[in-house]
C-alpha positions in Angstrom: 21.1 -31.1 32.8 19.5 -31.8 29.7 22.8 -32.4 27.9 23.6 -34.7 30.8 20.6 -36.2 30.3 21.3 -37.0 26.6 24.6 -38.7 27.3 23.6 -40.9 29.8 20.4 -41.9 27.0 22.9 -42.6 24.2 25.5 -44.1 26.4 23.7 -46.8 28.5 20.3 -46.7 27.5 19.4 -50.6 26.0 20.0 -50.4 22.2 16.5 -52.6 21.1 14.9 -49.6 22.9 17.2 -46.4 21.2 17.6 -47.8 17.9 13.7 -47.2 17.2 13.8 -44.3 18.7 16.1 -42.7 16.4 15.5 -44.9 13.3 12.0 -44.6 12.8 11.5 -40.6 12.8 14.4 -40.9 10.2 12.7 -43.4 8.2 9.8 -41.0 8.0 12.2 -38.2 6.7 14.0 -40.2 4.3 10.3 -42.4 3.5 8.9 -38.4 3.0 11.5 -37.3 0.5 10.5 -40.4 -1.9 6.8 -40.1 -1.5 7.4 -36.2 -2.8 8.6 -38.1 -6.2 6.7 -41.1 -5.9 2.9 -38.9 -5.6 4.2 -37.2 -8.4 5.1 -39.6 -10.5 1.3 -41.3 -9.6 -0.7 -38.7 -10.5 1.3 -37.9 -13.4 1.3 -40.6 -15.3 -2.8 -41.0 -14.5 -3.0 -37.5 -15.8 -0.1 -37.3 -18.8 0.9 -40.9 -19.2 4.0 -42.7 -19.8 5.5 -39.3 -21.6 4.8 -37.9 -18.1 6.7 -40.4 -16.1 9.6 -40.5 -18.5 9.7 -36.7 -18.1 10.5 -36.9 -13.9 12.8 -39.5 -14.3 15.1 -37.1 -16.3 14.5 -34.5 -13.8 15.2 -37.2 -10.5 19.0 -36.8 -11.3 18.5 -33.2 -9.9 16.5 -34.4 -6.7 19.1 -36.6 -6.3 21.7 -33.8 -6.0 19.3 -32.1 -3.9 19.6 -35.0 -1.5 23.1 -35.3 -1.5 23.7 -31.9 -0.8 21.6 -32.4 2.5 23.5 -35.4 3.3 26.8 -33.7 3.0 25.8 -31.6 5.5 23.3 -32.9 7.8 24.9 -36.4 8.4 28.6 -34.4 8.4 27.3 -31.6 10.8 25.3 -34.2 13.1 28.3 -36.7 13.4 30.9 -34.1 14.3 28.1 -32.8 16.6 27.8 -36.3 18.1 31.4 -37.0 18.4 31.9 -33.5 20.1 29.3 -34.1 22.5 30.8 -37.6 23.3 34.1 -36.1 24.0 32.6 -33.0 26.3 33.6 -30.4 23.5 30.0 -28.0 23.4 32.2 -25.1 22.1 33.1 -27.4 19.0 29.5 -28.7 19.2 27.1 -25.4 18.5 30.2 -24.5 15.9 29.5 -27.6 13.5 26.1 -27.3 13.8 26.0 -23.6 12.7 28.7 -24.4 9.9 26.0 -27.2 8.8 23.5 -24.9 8.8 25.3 -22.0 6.6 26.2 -24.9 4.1 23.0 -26.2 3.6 21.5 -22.8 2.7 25.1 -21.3 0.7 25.0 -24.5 -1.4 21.3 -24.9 -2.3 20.9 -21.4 -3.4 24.3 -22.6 -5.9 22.5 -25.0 -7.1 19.0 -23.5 -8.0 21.3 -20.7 -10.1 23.4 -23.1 -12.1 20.0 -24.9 -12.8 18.1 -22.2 -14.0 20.9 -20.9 -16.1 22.0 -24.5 -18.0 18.3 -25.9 -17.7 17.5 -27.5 -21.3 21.2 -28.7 -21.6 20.4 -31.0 -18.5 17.6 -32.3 -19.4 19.7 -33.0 -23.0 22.2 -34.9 -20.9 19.8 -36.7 -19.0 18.3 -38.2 -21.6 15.3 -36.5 -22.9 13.8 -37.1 -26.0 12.2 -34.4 -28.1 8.7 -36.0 -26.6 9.8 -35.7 -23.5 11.9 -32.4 -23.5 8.5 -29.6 -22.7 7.2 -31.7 -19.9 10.8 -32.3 -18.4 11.4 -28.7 -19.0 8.4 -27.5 -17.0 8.5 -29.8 -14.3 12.3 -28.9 -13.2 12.0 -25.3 -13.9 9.2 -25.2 -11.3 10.7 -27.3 -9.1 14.4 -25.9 -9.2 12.8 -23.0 -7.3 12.1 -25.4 -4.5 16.0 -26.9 -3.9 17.0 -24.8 -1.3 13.9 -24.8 0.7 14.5 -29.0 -0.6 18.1 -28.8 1.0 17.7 -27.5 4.1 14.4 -29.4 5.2 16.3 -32.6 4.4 19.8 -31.6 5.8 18.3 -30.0 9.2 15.9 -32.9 9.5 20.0 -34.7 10.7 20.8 -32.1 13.2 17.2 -31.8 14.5 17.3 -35.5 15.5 21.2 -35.6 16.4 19.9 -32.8 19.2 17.5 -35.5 20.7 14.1 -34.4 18.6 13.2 -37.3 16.4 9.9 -36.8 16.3 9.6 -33.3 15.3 12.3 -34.2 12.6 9.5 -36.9 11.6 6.6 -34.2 11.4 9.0 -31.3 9.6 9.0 -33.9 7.0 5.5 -35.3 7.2 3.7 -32.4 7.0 5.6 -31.1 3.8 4.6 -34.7 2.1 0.6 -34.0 3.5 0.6 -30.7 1.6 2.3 -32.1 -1.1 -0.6 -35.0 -1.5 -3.4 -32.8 -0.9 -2.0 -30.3 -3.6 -1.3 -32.9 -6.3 -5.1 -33.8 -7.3 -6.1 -30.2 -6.9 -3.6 -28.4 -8.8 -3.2 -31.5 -11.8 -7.0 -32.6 -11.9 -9.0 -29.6 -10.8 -6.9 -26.7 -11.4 -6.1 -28.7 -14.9 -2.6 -27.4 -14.4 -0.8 -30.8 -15.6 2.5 -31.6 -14.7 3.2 -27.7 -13.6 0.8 -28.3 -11.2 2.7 -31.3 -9.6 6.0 -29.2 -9.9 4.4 -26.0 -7.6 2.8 -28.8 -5.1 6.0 -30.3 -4.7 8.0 -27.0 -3.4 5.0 -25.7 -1.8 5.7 -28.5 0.4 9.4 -28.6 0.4 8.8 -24.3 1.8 6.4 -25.9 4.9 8.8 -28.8 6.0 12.0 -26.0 5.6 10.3 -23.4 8.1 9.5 -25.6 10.4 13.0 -27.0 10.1 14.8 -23.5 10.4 12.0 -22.5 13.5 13.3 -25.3 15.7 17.3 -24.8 14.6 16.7 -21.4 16.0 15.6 -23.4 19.5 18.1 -25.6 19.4 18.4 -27.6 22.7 21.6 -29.4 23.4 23.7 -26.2 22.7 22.8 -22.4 22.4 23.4 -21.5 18.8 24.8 -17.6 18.0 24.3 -15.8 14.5 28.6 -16.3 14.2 28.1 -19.8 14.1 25.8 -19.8 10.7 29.2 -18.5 9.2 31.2 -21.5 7.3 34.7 -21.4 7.9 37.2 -24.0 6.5 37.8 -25.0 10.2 34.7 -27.0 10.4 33.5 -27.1 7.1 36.1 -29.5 6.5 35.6 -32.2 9.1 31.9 -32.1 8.2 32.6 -32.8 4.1 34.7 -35.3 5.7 32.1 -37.2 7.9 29.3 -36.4 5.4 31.1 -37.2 1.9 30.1 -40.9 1.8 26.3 -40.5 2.0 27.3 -37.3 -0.5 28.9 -39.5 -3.1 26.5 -42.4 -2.6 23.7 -40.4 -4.0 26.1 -38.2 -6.0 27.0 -42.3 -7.3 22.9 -42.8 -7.7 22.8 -39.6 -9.8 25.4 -40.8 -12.1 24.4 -43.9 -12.8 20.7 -42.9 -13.5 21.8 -40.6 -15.9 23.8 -43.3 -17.8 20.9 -45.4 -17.3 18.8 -43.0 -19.2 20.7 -42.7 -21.7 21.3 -46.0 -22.1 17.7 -47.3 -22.1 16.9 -44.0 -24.4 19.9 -45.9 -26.9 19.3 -49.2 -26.8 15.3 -49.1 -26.3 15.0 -47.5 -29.9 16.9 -50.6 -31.3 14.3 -53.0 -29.7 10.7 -53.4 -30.0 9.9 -51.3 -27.1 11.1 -47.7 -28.6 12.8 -45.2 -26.4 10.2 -43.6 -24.6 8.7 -46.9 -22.8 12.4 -48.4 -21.0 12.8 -44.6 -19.7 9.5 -44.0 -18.6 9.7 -47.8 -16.5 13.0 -47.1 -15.3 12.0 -44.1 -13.7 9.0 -45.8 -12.2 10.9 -48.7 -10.9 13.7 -46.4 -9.5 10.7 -44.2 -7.6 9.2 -47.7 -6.3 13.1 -48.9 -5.2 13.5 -45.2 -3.6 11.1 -45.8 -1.6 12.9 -48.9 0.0 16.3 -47.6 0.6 14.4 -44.8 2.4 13.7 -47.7 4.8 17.2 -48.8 5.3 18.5 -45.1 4.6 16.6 -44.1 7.6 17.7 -47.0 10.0 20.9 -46.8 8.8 20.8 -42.8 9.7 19.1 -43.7 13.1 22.2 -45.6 13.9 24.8 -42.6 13.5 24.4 -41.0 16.6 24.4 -44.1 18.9 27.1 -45.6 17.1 29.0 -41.7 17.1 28.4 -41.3 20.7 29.9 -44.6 21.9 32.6 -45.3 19.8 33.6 -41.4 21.0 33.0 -42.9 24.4 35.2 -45.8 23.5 32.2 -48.0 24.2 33.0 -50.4 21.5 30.5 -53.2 22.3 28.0 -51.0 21.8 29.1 -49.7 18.7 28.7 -53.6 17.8 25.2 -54.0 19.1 23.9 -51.4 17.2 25.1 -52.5 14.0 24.0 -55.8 14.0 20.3 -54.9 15.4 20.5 -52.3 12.4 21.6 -54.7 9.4 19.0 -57.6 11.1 16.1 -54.4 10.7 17.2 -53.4 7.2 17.9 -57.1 6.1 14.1 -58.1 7.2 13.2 -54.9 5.5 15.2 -56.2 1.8 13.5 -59.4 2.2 10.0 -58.3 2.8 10.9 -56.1 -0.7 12.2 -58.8 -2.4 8.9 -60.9 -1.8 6.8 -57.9 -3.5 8.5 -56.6 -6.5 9.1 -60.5 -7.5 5.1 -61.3 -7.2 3.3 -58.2 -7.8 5.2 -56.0 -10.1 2.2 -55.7 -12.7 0.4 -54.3 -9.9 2.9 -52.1 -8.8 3.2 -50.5 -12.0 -0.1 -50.1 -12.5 -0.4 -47.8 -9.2 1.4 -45.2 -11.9 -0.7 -44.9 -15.0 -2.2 -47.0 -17.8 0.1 -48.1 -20.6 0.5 -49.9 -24.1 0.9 -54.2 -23.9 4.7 -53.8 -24.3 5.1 -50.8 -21.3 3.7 -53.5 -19.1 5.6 -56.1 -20.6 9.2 -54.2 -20.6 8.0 -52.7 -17.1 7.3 -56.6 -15.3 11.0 -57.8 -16.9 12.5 -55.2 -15.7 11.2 -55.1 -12.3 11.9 -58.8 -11.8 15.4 -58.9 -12.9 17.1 -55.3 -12.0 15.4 -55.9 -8.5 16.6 -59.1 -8.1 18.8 -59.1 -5.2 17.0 -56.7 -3.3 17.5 -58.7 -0.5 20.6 -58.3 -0.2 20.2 -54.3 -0.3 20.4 -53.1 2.9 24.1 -54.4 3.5 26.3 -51.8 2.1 24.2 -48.4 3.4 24.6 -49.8 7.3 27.8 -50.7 6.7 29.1 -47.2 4.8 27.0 -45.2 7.4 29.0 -47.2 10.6 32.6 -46.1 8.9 30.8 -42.7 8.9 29.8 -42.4 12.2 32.5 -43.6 13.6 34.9 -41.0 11.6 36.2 -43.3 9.1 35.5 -41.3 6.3 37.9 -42.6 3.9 36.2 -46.1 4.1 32.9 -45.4 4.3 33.2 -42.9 0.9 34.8 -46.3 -0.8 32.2 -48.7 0.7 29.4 -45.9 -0.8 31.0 -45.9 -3.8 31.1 -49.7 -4.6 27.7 -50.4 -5.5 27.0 -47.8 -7.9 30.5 -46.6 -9.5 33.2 -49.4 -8.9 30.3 -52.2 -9.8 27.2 -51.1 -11.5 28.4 -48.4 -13.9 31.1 -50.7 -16.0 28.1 -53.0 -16.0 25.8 -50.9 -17.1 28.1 -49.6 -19.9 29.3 -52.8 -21.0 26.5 -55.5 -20.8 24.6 -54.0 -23.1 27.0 -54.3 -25.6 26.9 -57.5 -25.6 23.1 -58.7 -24.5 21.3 -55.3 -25.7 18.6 -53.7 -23.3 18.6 -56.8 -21.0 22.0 -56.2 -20.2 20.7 -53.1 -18.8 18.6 -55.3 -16.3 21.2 -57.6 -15.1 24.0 -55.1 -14.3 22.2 -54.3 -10.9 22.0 -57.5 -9.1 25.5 -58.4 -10.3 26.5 -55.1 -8.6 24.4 -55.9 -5.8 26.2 -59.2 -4.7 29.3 -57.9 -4.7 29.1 -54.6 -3.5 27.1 -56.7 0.1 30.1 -58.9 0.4 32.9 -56.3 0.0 31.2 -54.5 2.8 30.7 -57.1 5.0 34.4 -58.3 4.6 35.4 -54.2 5.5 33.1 -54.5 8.9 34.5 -57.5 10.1 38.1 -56.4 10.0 37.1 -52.9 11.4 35.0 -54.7 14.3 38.5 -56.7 14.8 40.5 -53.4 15.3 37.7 -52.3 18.0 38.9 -55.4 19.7 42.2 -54.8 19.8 41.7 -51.3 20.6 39.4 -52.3 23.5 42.0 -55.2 24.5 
C-alpha cells in the first residue's frame, strides 16, 4: 500500500507542491555538508588567522572527494531505485539500494587508508607552503578519520529521501552540523585545542549524522532490505557508477581544479604584492562562501531526481518538463539573489572569517567581485546535468558536468595567467561560467525535442 501510495505521489501529485517537498530537505543535506567547512573555516581563521584558512583550503580537495564518493553512490543507487520502482521492478529495487549501501562503506574506508598513508605528499600537491604545511597536516589527519562516517551520512542522505523520507534525510544531516557548531567554540576557544580541535568537532559530527543514517537504512520502507543485498556485485554496481558518475566527476572536476587553483595562486601570488599565503587563504574562503550556494542549487537540483526518474520511467514526459523548468526558475532566483551579495558586500563577507592585513582584504574584495561574477548564471548546468542523470542519460549528463570545470575553466585557469598574472586567475571562472550555461541549455532543448517525438 505504501509503495502504491508513493507512485501515485510522484506520478500525479502537482509538481509546485512535490518539488519542495523533495528539494528542500536536500538543500539542508547538501547546505549541512558546507556549513561543516564553512564553521570551520570561521572560527579558524578568528582563532589562527589567515595561515588557518589557507591551511583547510588545501585539505577541501579531500572533502571534496569525500562528497563525490557519496554522490557516486547515493544519486546512482537512488536513481536506479527510482527507475525500478517506476517500472514495477522491487526485486531490482532493494538490490541497488543494498549495492549503494555496500559502496558507500567499501569505498570510504579506501579512502581514509590511502590518506593516512600518502598524507604530507597531499598536502605538497595541494599546495601547501612550509607555513601552512603543520596546520594542514593536523587538520586532515584528524579529519581523514571521519570520511567514511563523511561518506555514508552524505551518500544515504539520497536513498533515505529517494524512499519518501525527506525530512529525516534533513535532520540526519542537521543534527551532525548542530554538534559540529556547538563543538567548534568549545574545543578551539575553551579547550585551546586550535585547529585539532575543529578537525575532531567536525567527524564527531560526521559519526552522529552516519548512525542515524545507517539506523533508518536498516528500516527501510519502500522495500525490505536483506544482509545479501549490502554485497556489491558488478551487476548493479555498474548501472549505479553509471547513473551517479556525473555528480562523481562534477565534484571529482571541483577537486581538480581547486587543486590547480592552489597551486596557481601559491605561484603567481609570490610574484605579486600580495605573497603566497594571502591569494590561498582568500581562495579558500571565497570557495567555502560559493559552496555554500551550489548547496542551494545542488540540493534542488537533487530534489528533482526522483520526480523527474519516476516519470520519464513512467513515460510521463510532460512532467519530466515541468519539473525542470520549476527547478532551473528556483535555482536561477537563487544565482541572482547570490549575485546581488557577493557584488555588494564582499568586505563584509570576508570579514565573517577572521581579521587580516590591508592587502588580504584588498586581494580578498577583487577576487570575490570578479571570479564570482556570473554567479547568476550558476545554477544552469547542475539542473541540467542532474535531468540527463535522472533520466538515465549518463553519458550526457557526465559531459554536461564536466564542462564547467575541465573542458572550460581548467585551460583558463592554466593559461590566463600566463598572460595577465594573478588576475587571470580571477577571470577564468566567469568565462567558464557563460559558456558552460549555454552548452547546457542548448543539450536540454534537443533532449526535451526527442521526449516529443518519443511521446508523439
Amino acid at each position: 500500500m505504501e509503495t502504491e501510495e508513493r507512485r501515485s505521489r510522484l506520478g500525479t501529485e502537482p509538481i509546485g507542491a512535490l518539488l519542495p517537498k523533495f528539494a528542500v530537505p536536500s538543500i539542508v543535506a547538501m547546505m549541512v555538508s558546507a556549513l561543516y567547512n564553512m564553521v570551520d573555516q570561521i572560527f579558524i581563521g578568528n582563532k589562527i588567522g589567515p595561515l588557518g584558512n589557507a591551511a583547510t583550503n588545501v585539505a577541501f580537495p579531500l572533502t571534496i572527494t569525500c562528497t563525490a564518493l557519496a554522490l557516486l553512490c547515493g544519486i546512482g543507487g537512488a536513481a536506479n531505485f527510482n527507475l525500478s520502482m517506476g517500472r514495477k521492478q522491487l526485486d531490482k529495487a532493494e538490490r541497488y539500494v543494498g549495492a549503494a549501501i555496500g559502496m558507500m562503506l567499501g569505498l570510504g574506508l579506501l579512502l581514509c587508508l590511502a590518506v593516512r598513508l600518502f598524507l604530507e605528499p597531499m598536502m605538497v600537491a595541494f599546495g601547501a607552503t612550509d607555513k601552512i604545511l603543520d596546520y594542514s597536516l593536523t587538520y586532515t589527519g584528524i579529519t581523514s578519520l571521519g570520511f567514511p562516517f563523511l561518506i555514508m551520512a552524505n551518500g544515504g542522505s539520497n536513498l533515505v529521501r529517494a524512499d519518501g523520507s525527506p525530512t529525516f534525510s534533513m535532520v540526519c544531516n542537521l543534527v551532525g552540523a548542530l554538534i559540529n557548531c556547538v563543538l567548534d567554540p568549545l574545543f578551539i576557544f575553551t579547550f585551546d585545542m586550535g585547529i585539532a580541535g575543529a578537525a575532531w568537532a567536525t567527524i564527531i559530527g560526521q559519526i552522529v549524522s552516519a548512525a542515524m543514517v545507517a539506523v533508518y537504512l536498516s528500516r527501510f520502507k519502500t522495500v525490505k532490505l536483506h544482509l545479501k543485498s549490502l554485497i556489491p556485485t558488478a551487476a548493479f554496481c555498474g548501472p549505479i557508477a553509471a547513473l551517479g558518475i556525473a555528480p562523481f566527476f562534477n565534484q571529482m572536476a571541483m577537486m581538480v581544479v581547486q587543486i590547480a587553483m592552489n597551486n596557481t595562486l601559491t605561484y603567481y601570488g609570490g610574484q605579486s604584492i600580495y605573497g603566497s599565503e594571502i591569494p590561498l587563504a582568500c581562495a579558500g574562503v571565497i570557495s567555502k562562501v560559493n559552496m555554500l550556494f551550489m548547496a542551494l542549487v545542488i540540493g534542488i537540483a537533487q530534489g528533482l531526481q526522483p520526480i523527474a526518474s519516476f516519470n520519464y520511467g513512467a513515460k510521463n514526459y510532460q512532467r519530466v518538463k515541468e519539473a525542470f523548468r520549476k527547478a532551473l526558475t528556483a535555482a536561477a532566483c537563487i544565482a541572482v539573489c547570490a549575485f546581488a551579495c557577493f557584488q555588494l558586500f564582499p568586505r563584509q563577507i570576508i570579514s565573517v572569517f577572521g581579521d587580516g592585513s590591508a592587502e588580504y582584504f584588498l586581494f580578498a574584495e577583487k577576487f570575490f567581485r570578479i571570479y564570482l561574477f556570473c554567479t547568476f548564471l550558476n545554477g544552469i548546468q547542475p539542473i541540467c546535468s542532474n535531468l540527463f542523470t535522472a533520466i538515465g542519460r549518463a553519458k550526457m549528463g557526465v559531459f554536461v558536468s564536466l564542462t564547467r570545470q575541465i573542458i572550460f575553466l581548467l585551460p583558463l585557469l592554466l593559461l590566463l595567467p600566463m598572460a595577465f598574472g594573478i588576475e587571470g586567475i580571477m577571470f577564468s571562472a566567469p568565462v567558464a561560467d557563460g559558456m558552460a550555461a549555454a552548452l547546457a541549455l542548448v543539450l536540454v532543448a534537443r533532449e526535451f525535442r526527442l521526449m516529443a517525438r518519443q511521446e508523439a
